[in-house]
C-alpha positions as CSV (number, residue, x, y, z in Angstrom):
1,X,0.0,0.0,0.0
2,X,3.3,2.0,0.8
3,X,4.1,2.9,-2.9
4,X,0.1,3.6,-3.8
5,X,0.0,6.4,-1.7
6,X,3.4,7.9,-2.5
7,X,2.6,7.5,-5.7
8,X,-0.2,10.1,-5.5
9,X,1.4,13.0,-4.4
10,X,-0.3,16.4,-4.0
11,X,-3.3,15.7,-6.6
12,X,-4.4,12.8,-4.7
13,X,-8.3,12.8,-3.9
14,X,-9.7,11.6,-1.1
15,X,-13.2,11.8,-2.6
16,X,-11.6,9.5,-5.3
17,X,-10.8,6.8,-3.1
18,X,-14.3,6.9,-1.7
19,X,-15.7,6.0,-4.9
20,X,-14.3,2.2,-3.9
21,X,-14.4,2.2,-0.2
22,X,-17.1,0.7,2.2
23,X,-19.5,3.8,2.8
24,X,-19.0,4.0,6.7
25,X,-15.1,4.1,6.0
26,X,-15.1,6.0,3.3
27,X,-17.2,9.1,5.4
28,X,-14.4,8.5,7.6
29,X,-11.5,9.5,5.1
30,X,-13.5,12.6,3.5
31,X,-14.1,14.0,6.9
32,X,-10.6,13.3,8.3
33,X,-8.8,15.9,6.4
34,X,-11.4,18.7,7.5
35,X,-10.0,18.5,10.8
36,X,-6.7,18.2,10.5
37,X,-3.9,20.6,9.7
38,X,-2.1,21.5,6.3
39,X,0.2,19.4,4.6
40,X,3.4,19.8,5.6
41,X,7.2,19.9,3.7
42,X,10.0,17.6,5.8
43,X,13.7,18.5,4.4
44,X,15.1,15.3,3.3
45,X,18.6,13.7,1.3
46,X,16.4,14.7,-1.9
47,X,14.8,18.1,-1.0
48,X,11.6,18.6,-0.1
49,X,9.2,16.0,0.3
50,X,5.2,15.9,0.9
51,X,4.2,14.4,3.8
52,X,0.5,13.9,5.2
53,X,-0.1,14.0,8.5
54,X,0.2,11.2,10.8
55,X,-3.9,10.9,11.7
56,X,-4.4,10.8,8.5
57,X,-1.9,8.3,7.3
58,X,-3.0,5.9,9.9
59,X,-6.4,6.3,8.6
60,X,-5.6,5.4,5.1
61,X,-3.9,2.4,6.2
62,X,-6.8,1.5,8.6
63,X,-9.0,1.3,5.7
64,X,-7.3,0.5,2.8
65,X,-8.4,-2.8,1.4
66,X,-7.0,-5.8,2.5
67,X,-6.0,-9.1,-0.2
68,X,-9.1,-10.4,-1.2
69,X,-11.5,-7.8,0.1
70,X,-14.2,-6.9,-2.8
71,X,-14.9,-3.2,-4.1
72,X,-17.3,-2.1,-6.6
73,X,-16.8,0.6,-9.2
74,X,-19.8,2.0,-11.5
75,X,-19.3,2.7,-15.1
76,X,-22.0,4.2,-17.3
77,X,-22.1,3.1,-21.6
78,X,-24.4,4.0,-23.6
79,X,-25.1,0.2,-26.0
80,X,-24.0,-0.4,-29.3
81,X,-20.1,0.9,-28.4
82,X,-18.0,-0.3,-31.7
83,X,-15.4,-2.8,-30.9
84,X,-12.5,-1.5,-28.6
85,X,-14.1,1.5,-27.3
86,X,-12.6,2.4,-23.6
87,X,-15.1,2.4,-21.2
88,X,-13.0,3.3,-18.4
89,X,-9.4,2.8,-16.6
90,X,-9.1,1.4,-13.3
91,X,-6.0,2.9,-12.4
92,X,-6.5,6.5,-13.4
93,X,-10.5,6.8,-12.9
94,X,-10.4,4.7,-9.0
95,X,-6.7,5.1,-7.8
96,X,-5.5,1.5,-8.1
97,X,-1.9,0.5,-9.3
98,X,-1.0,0.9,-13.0
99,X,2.8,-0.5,-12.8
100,X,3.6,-3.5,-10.6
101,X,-0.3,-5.2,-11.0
102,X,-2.1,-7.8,-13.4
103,X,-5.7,-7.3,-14.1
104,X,-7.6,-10.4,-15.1
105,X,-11.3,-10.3,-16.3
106,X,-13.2,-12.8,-14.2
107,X,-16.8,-11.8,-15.2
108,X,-17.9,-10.5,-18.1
109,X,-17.1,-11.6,-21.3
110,X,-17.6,-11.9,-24.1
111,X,-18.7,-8.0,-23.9
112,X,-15.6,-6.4,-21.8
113,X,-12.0,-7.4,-22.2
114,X,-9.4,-5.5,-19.7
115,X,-5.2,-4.4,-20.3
116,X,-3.6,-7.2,-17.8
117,X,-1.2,-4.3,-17.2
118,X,-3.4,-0.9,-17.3
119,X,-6.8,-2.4,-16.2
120,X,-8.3,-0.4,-18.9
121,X,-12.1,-1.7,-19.5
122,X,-12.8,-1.7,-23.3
123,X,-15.9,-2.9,-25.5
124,X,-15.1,-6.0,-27.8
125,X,-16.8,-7.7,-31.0
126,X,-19.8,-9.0,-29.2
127,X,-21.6,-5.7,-29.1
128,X,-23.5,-4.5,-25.8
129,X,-27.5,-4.7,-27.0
130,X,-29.0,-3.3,-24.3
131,X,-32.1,-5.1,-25.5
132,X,-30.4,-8.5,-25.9
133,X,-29.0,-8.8,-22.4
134,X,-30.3,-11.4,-20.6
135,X,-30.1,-9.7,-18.0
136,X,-32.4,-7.0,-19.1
137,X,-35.1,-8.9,-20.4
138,X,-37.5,-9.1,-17.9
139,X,-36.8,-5.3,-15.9
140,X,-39.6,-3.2,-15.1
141,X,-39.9,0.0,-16.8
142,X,-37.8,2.7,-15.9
143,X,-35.0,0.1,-14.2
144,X,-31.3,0.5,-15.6
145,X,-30.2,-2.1,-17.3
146,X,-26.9,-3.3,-15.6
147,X,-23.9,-5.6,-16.8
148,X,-22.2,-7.0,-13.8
149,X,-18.2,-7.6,-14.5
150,X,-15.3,-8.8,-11.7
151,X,-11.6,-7.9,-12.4
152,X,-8.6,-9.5,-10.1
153,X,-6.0,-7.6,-9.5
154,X,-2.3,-9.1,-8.0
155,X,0.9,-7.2,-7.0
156,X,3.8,-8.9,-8.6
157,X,6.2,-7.7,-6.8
158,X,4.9,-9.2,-3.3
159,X,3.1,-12.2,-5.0
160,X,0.4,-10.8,-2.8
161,X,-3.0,-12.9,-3.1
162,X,-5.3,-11.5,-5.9
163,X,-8.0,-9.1,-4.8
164,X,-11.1,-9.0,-6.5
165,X,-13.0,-5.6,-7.9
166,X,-17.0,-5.7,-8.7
167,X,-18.2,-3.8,-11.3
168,X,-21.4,-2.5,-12.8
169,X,-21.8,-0.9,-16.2
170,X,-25.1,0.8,-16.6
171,X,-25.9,0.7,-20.1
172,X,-27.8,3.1,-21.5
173,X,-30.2,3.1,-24.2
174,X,-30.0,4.4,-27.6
175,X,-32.8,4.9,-30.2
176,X,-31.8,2.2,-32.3
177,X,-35.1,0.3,-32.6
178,X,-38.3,1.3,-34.9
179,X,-41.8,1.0,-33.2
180,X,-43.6,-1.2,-35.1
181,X,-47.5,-2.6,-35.3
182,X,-47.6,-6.7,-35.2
183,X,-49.3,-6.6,-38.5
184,X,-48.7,-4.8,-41.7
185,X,-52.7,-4.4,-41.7
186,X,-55.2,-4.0,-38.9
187,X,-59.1,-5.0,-39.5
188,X,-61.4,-3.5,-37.6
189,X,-65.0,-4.8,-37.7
190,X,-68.1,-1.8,-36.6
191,X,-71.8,-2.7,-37.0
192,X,-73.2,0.0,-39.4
193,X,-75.5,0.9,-36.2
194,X,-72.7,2.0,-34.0
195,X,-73.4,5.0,-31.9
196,X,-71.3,8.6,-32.7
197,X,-68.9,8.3,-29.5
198,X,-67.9,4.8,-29.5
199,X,-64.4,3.5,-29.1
200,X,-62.5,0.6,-30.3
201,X,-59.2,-0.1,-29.2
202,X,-56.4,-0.4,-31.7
203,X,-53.6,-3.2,-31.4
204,X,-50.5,-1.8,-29.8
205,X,-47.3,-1.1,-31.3
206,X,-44.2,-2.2,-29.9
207,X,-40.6,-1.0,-29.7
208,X,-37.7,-2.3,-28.2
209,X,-36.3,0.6,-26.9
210,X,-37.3,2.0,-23.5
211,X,-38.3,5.2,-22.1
212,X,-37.7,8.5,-24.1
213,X,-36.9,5.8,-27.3
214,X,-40.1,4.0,-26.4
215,X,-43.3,4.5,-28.5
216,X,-44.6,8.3,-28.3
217,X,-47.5,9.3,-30.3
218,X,-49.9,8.0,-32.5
219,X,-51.3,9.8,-35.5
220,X,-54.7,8.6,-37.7
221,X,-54.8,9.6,-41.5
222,X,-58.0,9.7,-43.3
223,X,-59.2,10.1,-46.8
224,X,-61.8,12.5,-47.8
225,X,-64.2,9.8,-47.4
226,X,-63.9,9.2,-44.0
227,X,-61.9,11.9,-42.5
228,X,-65.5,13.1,-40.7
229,X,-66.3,9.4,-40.0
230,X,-63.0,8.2,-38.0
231,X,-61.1,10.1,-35.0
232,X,-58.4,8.9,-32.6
233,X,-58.3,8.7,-29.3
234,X,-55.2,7.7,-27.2
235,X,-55.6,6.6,-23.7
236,X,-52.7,7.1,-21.5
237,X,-51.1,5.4,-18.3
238,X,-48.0,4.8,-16.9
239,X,-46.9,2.1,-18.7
240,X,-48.2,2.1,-22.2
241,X,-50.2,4.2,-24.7
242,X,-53.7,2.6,-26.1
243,X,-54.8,3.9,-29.4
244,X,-58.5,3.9,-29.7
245,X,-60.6,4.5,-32.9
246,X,-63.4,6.7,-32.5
247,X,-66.6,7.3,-34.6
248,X,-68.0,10.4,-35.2
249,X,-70.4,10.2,-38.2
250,X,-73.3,7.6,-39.1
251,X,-72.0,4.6,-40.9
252,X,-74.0,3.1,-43.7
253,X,-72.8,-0.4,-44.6
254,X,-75.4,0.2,-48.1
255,X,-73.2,3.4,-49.1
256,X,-69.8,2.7,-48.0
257,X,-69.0,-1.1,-46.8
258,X,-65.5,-0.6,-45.7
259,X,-62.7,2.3,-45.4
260,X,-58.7,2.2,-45.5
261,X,-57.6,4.9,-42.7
262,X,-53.4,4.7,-41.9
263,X,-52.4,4.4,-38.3
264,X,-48.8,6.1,-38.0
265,X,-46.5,5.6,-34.9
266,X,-43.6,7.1,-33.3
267,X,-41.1,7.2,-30.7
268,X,-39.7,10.1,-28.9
269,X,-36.1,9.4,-30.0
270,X,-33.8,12.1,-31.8
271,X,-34.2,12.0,-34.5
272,X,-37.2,10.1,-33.8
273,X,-38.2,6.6,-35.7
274,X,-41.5,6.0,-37.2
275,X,-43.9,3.5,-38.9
276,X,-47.2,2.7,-40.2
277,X,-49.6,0.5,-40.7
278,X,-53.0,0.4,-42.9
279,X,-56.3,0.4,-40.3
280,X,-59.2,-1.7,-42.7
281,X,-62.6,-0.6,-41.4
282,X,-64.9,-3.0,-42.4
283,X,-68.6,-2.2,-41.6
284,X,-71.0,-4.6,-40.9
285,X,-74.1,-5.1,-42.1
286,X,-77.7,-4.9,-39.6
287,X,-81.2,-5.5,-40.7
288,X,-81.9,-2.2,-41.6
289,X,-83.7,-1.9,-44.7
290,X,-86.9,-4.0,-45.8
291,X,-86.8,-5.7,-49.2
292,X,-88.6,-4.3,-51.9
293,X,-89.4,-4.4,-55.5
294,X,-87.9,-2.6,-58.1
295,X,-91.6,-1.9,-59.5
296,X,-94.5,-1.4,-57.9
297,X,-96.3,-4.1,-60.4
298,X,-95.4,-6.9,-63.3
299,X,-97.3,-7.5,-65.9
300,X,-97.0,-10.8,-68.4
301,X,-99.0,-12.9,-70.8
302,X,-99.7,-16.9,-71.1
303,X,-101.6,-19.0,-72.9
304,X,-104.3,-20.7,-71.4
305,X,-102.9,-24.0,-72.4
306,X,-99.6,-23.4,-71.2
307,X,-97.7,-26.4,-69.1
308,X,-97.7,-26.9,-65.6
309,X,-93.4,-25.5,-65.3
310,X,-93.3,-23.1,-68.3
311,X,-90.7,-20.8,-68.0
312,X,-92.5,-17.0,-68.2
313,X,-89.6,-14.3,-67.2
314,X,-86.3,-15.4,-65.6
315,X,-84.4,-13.7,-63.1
316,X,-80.9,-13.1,-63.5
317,X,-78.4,-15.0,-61.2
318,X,-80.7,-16.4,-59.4
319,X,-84.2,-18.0,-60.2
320,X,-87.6,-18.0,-58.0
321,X,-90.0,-20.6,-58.8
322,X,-93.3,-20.8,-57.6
323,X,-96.0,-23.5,-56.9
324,X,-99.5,-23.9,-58.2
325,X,-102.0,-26.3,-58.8
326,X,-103.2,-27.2,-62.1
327,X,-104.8,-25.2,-64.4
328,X,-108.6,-26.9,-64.2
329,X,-107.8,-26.5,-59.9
330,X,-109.0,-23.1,-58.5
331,X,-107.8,-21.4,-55.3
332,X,-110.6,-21.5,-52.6
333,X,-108.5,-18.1,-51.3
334,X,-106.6,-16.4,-54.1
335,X,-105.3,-14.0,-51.4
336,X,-103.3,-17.1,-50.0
337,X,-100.4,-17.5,-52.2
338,X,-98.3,-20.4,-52.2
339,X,-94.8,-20.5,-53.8
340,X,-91.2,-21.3,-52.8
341,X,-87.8,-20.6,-53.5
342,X,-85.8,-23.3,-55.8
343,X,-82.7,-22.0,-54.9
344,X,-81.4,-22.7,-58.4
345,X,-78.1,-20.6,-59.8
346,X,-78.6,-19.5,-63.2
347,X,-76.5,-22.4,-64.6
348,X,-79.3,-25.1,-63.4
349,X,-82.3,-26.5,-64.1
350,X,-85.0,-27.9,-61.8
351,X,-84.4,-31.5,-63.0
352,X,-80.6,-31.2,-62.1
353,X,-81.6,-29.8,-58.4
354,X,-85.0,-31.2,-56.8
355,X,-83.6,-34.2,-54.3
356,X,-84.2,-31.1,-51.7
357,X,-87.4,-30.0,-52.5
358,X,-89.2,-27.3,-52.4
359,X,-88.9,-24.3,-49.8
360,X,-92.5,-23.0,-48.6
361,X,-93.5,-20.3,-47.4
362,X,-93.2,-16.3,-48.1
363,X,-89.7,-14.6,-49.1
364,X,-88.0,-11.6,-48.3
365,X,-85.2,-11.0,-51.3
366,X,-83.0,-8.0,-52.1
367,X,-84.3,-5.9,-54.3
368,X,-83.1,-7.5,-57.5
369,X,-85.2,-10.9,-56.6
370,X,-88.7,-10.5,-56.2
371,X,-91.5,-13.0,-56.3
372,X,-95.0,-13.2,-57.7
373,X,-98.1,-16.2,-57.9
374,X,-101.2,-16.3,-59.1
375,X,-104.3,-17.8,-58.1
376,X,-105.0,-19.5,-61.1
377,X,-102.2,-19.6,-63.6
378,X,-99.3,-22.1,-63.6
379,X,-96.0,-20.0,-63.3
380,X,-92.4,-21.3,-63.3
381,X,-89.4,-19.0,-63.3
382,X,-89.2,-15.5,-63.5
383,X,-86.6,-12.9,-65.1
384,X,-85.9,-9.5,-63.6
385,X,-88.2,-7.7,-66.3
386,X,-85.1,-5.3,-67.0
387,X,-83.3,-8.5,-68.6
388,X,-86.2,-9.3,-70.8
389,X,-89.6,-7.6,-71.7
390,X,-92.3,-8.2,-69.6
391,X,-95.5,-9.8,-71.4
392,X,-93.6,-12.2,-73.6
393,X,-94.2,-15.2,-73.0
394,X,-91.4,-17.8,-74.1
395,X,-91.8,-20.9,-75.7
């Protein structure tokens, strides 16, 4: 310990040396020198030579660390450090030897290597990712992210027993991550009914990066056609930000089915990073309008003698056939009509579809089906009127 302290002449720092002391020892040492006397010059073979007072030399050596006794040092890196960047000296930022000494990394590869002779710390090949540490993974939000190292250090010249220094590097984060949504497209399903007010969350984004880096703001981006439909809303907590849609118009799944809006995040970096994803509304359809016809009445002609079947108008992509009795048979009601939907595509014909049967009873179609019987005519199939006159019979 002799040659340490002579080695530190008048610069030495007693605030220094309580970097790496125990705290209770270290107040010790600081307060010492406040109330004790100036340093003071002994005449020697060699001139004049620094001396420090007797209390406090017998302080130093009451506390300086023994072989084997652990102190921690604190070093603070911002992540992704190229290879062979200096993160700190041992000797020259906490006072330990840097002739005489051999520093050995015991802890903390492959991210740190240290000079054996210096103790330098410096970054290697295997970059520090503050996000890929294990030891970082699972930290609460606003913890530091710490990298624990251990460096031994011996005196050669006494062959003294190794002592061992703990270490900490804080390492800090850097906005090197993009916030990004889990999906490059986000549906979104609203009844057509939905009340002006109503909120539906948005999946999160995500970013690796914490705090200031993390995700900062949301933004919504409308077309014309539903800028006055669609609003955003973010609700805020500690932890997290929660994008919520908002409706602020009357949807109507008959006029507009769906909309493409374009949710936009970013972080609070600097520069700050950014992405976006496209927000699909899709609007769902409720039971809000009553089938009708296209025409308040159809008119068409058939012979008398005309089959049981005959085709008289045919609806296009889909066909509606209707049951009657025979043509000598009369209805006892002729306000009671009687049909049923074939279910037949245009491509088919009752004889290739009839194992089911017919379906009885009245039908509600959209408005480019419609239905029709009469109470004493035999009448097949029937064409929307605009695909083919109405009144001609066919053959």
């Amino acid at each position: 310990m002799g040659p340490a302290l002579g080695s530190s002449g008048p610069g030495f720092s007693s605030q220094l040396m309580a970097s790496v002391l125990p705290l209770p020892l270290a107040a010790l040492l600081i307060l010492g020198p406040a109330r004790m006397g100036p340093l003071r010059h002994s005449p020697g073979p060699g001139g004049q030579r620094l001396l420090l007072p007797s209390m406090l030399l017998a302080l130093l050596l009451l506390v300086a660390p023994s072989p084997g006794h652990a102190t921690r040092v604190v070093y603070k890196v911002p992540e992704e450090q190229p290879p062979n960047t200096l993160i700190g000296s041992l000797a020259a930022d906490y006072g330990f030897p840097d002739v005489g000494h051999l520093y050995k990394l015991e802890v903390g590869a492959p991210y740190l290597r240290v000079d054996g002779k210096t103790g330098d710390i410096f970054t290697t090949e295997t970059s520090i990712d503050r996000e890929g540490l294990r030891e970082c993974q699972n930290q609460l939000p606003g913890d530091p992210c710490i990298l624990e190292f251990e460096v031994s250090i011996t005196d050669l010249v006494q062959n003294g027993s190794p002592r061992l220094l703990e270490g900490q590097i804080e390492v800090q984060d850097i906005n090197d991550n993009t916030p990004n949504f889990a999906s490059p497209v986000i549906t979104l399903a609203i009844p057509e009914n939905t009340n002006i007010g109503s909120l539906f969350p948005i999946p999160l984004a995500s970013d690796r990066d914490a705090g200031p880096n993390g995700v900062a703001s949301y933004e919504l981006q409308a077309g014309p056609e539903a800028q006055e439909l669609f609003g955003l809303q973010v609700a805020e907590d500690q932890e997290e930000k929660q994008p919520q849609l908002i409706v602020m118009g009357n949807l109507d799944r008959e006029r507009w089915d769906s909309y493409d809006l374009t949710i936009k995040v970013q972080d609070g970096g600097s520069p700050p990073r950014a992405s976006s994803a496209l927000l699909r509304v899709t609007v769902l359809d409720t039971n809000d309008n009553a089938p009708k016809f296209e025409r308040p009445s159809y008119e068409a002609e058939l012979s008398e003698n005309s089959p049981i079947g005959h085709s008289v108008i045919q609806l296009p992509h889909r066909r509606v056939t209707f049951s009657a009795t025979s043509q000598a048979q009369e209805l006892q009601d002729p306000s009671q009509h009687s049909y049923y939907d074939s279910g037949l595509e245009e491509s088919e014909t009752p004889s290739s579809k009839s194992s089911s049967g017919p379906r009885l009873g009245p039908l509600a179609l959209p408005e480019d089906h419609y239905e029709r019987t009469t109470p004493d005519g035999s009448i097949g199939e029937m064409e929307h009127p605009e695909n083919e006159p109405a009144g001609r019979s066919r053959p």
